[in-house]
KOLVEX-166413 format. One record per residue (C-alpha): x, y, z; residue number from 1. Coordinates in pm, whole numbers, plus 50000, padded with zeros to 5 digits. Example, Ala and Ser with C-alpha at 12.3 -4.5 7.8 and 13.67 -1.06 7.14 Angstrom:
% KOLVEX-166413
SITE    px    py    pz   k
SITE 51230 49550 50780   1
SITE 51367 49894 50714   2
//
This chain:
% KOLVEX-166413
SITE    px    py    pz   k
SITE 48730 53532 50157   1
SITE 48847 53240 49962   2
SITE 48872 52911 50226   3
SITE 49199 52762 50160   4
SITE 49180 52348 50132   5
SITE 49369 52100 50358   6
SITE 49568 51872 50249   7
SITE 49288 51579 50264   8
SITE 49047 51819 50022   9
SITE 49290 51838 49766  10
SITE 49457 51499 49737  11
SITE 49124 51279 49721  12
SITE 49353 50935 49659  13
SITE 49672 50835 49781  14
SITE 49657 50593 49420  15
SITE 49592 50873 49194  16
SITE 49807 50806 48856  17
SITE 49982 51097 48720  18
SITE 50348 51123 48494  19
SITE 50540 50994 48784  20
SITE 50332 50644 48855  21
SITE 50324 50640 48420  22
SITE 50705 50671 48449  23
SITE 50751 50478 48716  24
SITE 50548 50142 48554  25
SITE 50716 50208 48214  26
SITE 50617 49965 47937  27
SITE 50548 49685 48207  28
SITE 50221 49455 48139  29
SITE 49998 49333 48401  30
SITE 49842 49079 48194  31
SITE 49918 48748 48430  32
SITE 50074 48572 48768  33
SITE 50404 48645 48702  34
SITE 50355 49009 48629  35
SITE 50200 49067 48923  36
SITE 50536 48954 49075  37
SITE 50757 49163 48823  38
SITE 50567 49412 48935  39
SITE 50633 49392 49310  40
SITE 50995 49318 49228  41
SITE 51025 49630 49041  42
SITE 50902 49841 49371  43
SITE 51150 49639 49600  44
SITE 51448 49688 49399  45
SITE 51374 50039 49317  46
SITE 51270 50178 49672  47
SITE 51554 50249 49914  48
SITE 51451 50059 50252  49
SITE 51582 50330 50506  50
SITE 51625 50204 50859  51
SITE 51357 50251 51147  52
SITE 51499 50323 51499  53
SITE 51536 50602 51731  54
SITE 51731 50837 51538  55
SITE 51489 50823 51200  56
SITE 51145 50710 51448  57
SITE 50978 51091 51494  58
SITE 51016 51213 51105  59
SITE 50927 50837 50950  60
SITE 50644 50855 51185  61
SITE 50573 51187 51102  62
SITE 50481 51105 50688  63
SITE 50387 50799 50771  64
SITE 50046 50740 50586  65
SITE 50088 51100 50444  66
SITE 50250 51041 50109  67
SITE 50075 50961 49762  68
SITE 50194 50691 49527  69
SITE 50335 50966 49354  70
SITE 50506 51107 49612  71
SITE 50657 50800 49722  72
SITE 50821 50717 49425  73
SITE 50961 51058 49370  74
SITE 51110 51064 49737  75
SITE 51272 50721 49581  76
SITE 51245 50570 49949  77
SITE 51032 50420 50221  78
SITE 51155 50278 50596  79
SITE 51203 49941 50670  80
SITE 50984 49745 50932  81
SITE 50722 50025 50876  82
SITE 50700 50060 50477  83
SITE 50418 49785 50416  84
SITE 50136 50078 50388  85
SITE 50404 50286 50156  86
SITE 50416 49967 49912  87
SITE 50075 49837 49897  88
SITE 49982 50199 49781  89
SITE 50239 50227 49501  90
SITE 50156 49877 49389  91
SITE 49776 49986 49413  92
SITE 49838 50307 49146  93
SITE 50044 50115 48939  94
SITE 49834 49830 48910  95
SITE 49569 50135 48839  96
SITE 49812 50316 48568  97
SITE 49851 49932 48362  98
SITE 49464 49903 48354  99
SITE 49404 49666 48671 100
SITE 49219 49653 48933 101
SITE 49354 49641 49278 102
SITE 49219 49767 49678 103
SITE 49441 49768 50026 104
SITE 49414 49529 50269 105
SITE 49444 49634 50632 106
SITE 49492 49336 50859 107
SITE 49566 49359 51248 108
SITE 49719 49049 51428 109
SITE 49443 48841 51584 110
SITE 49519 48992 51974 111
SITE 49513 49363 51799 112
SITE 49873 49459 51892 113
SITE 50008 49519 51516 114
SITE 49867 49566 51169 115
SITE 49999 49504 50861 116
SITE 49879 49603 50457 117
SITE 49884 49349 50155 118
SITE 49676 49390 49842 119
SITE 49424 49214 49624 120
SITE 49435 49242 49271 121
SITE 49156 49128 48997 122
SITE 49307 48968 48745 123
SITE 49089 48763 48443 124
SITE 48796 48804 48716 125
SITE 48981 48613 48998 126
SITE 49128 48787 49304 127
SITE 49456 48717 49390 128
SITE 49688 48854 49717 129
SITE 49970 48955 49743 130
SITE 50213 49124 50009 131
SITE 50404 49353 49818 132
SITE 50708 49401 50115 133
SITE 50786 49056 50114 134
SITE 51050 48932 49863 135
SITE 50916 48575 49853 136
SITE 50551 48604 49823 137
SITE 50355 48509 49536 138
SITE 49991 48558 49436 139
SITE 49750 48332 49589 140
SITE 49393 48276 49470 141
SITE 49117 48453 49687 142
SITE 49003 48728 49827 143
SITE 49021 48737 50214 144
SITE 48694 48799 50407 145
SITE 48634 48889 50765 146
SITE 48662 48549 50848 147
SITE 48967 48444 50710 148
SITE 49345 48441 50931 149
SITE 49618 48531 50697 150
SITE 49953 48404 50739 151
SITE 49845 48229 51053 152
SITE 49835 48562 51267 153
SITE 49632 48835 51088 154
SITE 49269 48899 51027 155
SITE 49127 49187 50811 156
SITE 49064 49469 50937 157
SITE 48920 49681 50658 158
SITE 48928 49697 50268 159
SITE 48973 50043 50072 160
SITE 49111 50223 49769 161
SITE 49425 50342 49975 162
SITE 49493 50399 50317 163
SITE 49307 50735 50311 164
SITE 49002 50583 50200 165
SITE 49022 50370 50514 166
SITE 49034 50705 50709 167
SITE 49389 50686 50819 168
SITE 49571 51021 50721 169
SITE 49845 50999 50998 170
SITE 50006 50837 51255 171
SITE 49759 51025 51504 172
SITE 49484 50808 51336 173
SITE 49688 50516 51444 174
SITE 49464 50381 51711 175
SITE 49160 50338 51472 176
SITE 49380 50032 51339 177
SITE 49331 49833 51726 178
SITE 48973 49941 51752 179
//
């Protein structure tokens, strides 16, 4: 009898590039600074922020940390308040698709009661962050280590490929991130 995969055996990356990341990134560059911003941009404006309260709270939480880059993009939408996961991951395989290297940061707020996802990308062998679900942040030289506070309330939590990589496949895997 043939075993039948789950759905964590079969999708390895939540960053894997395939026709719809290509399609998605176009003809776009990431050669510099400012790209790196185009980029982000280009998710912002193209994503529809839904809203995140009680009426939309049981199915956003129920794909949250679910969906590929891919998927993501073809759904055309993530939620607001809860999508920073969503966009570091597209920003992740795009950055992937143009050529560049790029990993998820998972940060929880220095008392552990929230977390929150930015990126670092390795540009002209300097790291640089970013927080893709903020409209006015720009890259910043660095990597962040263990020691480091970022935006004067988060420390890192852990580093990874995508969120999956980090062991996170759900919201039921939710309380690793205070732990």
């Amino acid at each position: 009898m043939k075993k039948v995969k789950s759905r964590k055996e079969k999708l390895k990356s939540q960053v894997e590039v395939d026709k719809n990341v290509k399609n998605f990134l176009g003809n776009l560059n990431v050669k510099s600074l400012d790209d790196l911003v185009i980029l982000k941009n280009k998710i912002l404006k193209s994503l529809e922020f839904r809203p995140y309260n009680e009426i939309t709270k049981k199915y956003a939480d129920s794909i949250r940390w679910k969906r590929t880059a891919s998927e993501i993009i073809k759904d055309g939408y993530v939620y607001s308040g809860k999508a920073c996961s969503d966009l570091v991951v597209v920003y992740i395989a795009l950055c992937k698709a143009a050529g560049v290297e790029a990993r998820l940061v998972k940060l929880n707020t220095i008392n552990n009661d929230d977390s929150h996802s930015i990126v670092e990308v390795k540009l002209r062998g300097c790291w640089y962050r970013l927080d893709p679900s903020s409209r006015d942040s720009i890259p910043f030289k660095g990597a962040l280590t263990k020691k480091s506070i970022w935006n004067k309330k988060f420390k890192v939590w852990k580093k990874g490929r995508d969120i999956w990589d980090l062991g996170i496949y759900g919201i039921e895997d939710g309380e690793k991130l205070y732990k």
